[in-house]
BAGUZA-726537 format. One record per residue (C-alpha): residue in three letters; chain; x, y, z. Coordinates in nm, 3 decimals. Example, Ala and Ser with C-alpha at 12.3 -4.5 7.8 and 13.67 -1.06 7.14 Angstrom:
REM residues 2
+--------+--------+---------+---------+---------+
! residu ! chaine !    east !   north !      up !
+--------+--------+---------+---------+---------+
!    ALA !      A !   1.230 !  -0.450 !   0.780 !
!    SER !      A !   1.367 !  -0.106 !   0.714 !
+--------+--------+---------+---------+---------+
REM end
This chain:
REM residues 84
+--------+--------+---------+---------+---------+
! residu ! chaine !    east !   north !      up !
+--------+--------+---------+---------+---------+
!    UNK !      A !   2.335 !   0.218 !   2.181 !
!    UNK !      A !   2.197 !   0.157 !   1.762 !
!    UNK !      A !   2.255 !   0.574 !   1.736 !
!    UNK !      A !   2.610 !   0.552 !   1.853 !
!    UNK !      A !   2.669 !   0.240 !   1.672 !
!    UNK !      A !   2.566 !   0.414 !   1.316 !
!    UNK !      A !   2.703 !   0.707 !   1.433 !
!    UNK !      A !   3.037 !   0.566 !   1.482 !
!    UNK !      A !   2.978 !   0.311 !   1.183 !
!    UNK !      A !   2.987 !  -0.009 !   1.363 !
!    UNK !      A !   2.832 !  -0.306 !   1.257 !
!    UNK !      A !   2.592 !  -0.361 !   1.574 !
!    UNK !      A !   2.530 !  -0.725 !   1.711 !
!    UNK !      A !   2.233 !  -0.810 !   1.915 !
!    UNK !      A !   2.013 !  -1.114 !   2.058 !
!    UNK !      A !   1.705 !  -0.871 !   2.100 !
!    UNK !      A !   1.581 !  -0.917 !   1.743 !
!    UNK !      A !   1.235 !  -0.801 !   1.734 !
!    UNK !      A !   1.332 !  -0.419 !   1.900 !
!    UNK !      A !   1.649 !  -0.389 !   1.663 !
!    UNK !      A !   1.502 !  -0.512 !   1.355 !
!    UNK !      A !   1.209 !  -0.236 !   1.345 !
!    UNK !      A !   1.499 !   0.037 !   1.409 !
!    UNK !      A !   1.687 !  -0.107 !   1.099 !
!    UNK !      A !   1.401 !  -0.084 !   0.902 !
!    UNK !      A !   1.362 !   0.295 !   1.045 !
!    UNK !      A !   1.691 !   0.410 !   0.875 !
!    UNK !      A !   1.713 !   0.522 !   0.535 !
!    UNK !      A !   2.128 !   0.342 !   0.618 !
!    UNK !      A !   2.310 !   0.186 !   0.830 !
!    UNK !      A !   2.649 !  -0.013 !   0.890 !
!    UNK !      A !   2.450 !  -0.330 !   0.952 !
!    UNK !      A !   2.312 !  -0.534 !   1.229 !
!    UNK !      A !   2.401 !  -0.910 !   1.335 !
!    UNK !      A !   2.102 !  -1.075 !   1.483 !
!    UNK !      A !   2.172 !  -1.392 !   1.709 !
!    UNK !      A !   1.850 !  -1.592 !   1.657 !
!    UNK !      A !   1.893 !  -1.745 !   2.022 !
!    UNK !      A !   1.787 !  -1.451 !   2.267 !
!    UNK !      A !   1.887 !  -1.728 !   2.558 !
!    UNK !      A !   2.228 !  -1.818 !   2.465 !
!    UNK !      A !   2.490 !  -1.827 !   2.690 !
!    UNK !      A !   2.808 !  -1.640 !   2.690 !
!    UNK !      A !   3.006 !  -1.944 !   2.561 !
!    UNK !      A !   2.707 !  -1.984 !   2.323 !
!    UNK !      A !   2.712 !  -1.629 !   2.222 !
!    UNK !      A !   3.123 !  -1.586 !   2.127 !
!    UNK !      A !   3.052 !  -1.892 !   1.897 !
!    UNK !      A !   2.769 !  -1.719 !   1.720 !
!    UNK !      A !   2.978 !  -1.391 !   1.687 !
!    UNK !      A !   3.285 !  -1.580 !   1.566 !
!    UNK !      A !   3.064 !  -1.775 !   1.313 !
!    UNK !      A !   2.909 !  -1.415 !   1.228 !
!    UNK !      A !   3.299 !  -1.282 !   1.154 !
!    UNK !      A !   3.353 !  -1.600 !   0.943 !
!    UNK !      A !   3.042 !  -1.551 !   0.737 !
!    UNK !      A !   3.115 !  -1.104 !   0.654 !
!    UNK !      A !   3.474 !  -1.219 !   0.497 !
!    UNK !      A !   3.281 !  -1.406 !   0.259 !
!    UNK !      A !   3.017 !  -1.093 !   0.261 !
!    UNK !      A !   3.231 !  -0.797 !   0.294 !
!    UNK !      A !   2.979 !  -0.468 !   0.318 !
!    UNK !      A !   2.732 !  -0.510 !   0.569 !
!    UNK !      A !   2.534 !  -0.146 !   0.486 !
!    UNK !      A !   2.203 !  -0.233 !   0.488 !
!    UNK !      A !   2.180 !  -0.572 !   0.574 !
!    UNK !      A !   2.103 !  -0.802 !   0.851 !
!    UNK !      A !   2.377 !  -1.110 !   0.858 !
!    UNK !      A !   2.167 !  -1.350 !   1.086 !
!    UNK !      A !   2.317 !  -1.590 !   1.333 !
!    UNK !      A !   2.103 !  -1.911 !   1.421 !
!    UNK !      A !   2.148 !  -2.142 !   1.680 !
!    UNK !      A !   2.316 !  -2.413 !   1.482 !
!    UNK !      A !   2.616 !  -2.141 !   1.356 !
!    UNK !      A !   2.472 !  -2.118 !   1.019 !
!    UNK !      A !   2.449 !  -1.773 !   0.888 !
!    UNK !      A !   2.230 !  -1.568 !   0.602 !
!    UNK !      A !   2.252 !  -1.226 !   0.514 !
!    UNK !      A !   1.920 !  -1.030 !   0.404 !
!    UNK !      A !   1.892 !  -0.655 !   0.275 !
!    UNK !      A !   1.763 !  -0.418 !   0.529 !
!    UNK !      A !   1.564 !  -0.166 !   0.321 !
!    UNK !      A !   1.381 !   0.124 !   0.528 !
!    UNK !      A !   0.979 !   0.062 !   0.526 !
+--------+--------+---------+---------+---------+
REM end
């Protein structure tokens, strides 16, 4: 799924932080990864994290490299990805 995502240059958007963090840092780039912080949401739970995520990259533009992190309470941050 991450291969065909950069492959295809998608933004990728996840709950399983841990696994897709270490494979962001394994990439010298990539089109960016949105992390939902709450790995038990539920699918109501979930479109409001991804529609606060789309809210937050207007005001962000260019995800390359980054991590734009969703947490429970809808508020977002964006760090820099760099490879290890």
């Amino acid at each position: 799924m991450l291969d065909r995502a950069f492959e295809e240059d998608r933004v990728l958007v996840t709950a399983n932080v841990d696994d897709f963090l270490k494979l962001a840092h394994a990439r010298d780039v990539h089109p960016g990864i949105i992390m939902l912080e709450d790995g038990a949401a539920t699918r109501d739970q979930q479109l409001r994290y991804v529609r606060a995520a789309i809210a937050a990259l207007a005001g962000v533009g260019a995800v390359t490299n980054k991590v734009l992190w969703v947490a429970p309470d809808e508020s977002t941050t964006v760090e820099d990805i760099p490879p290890l």
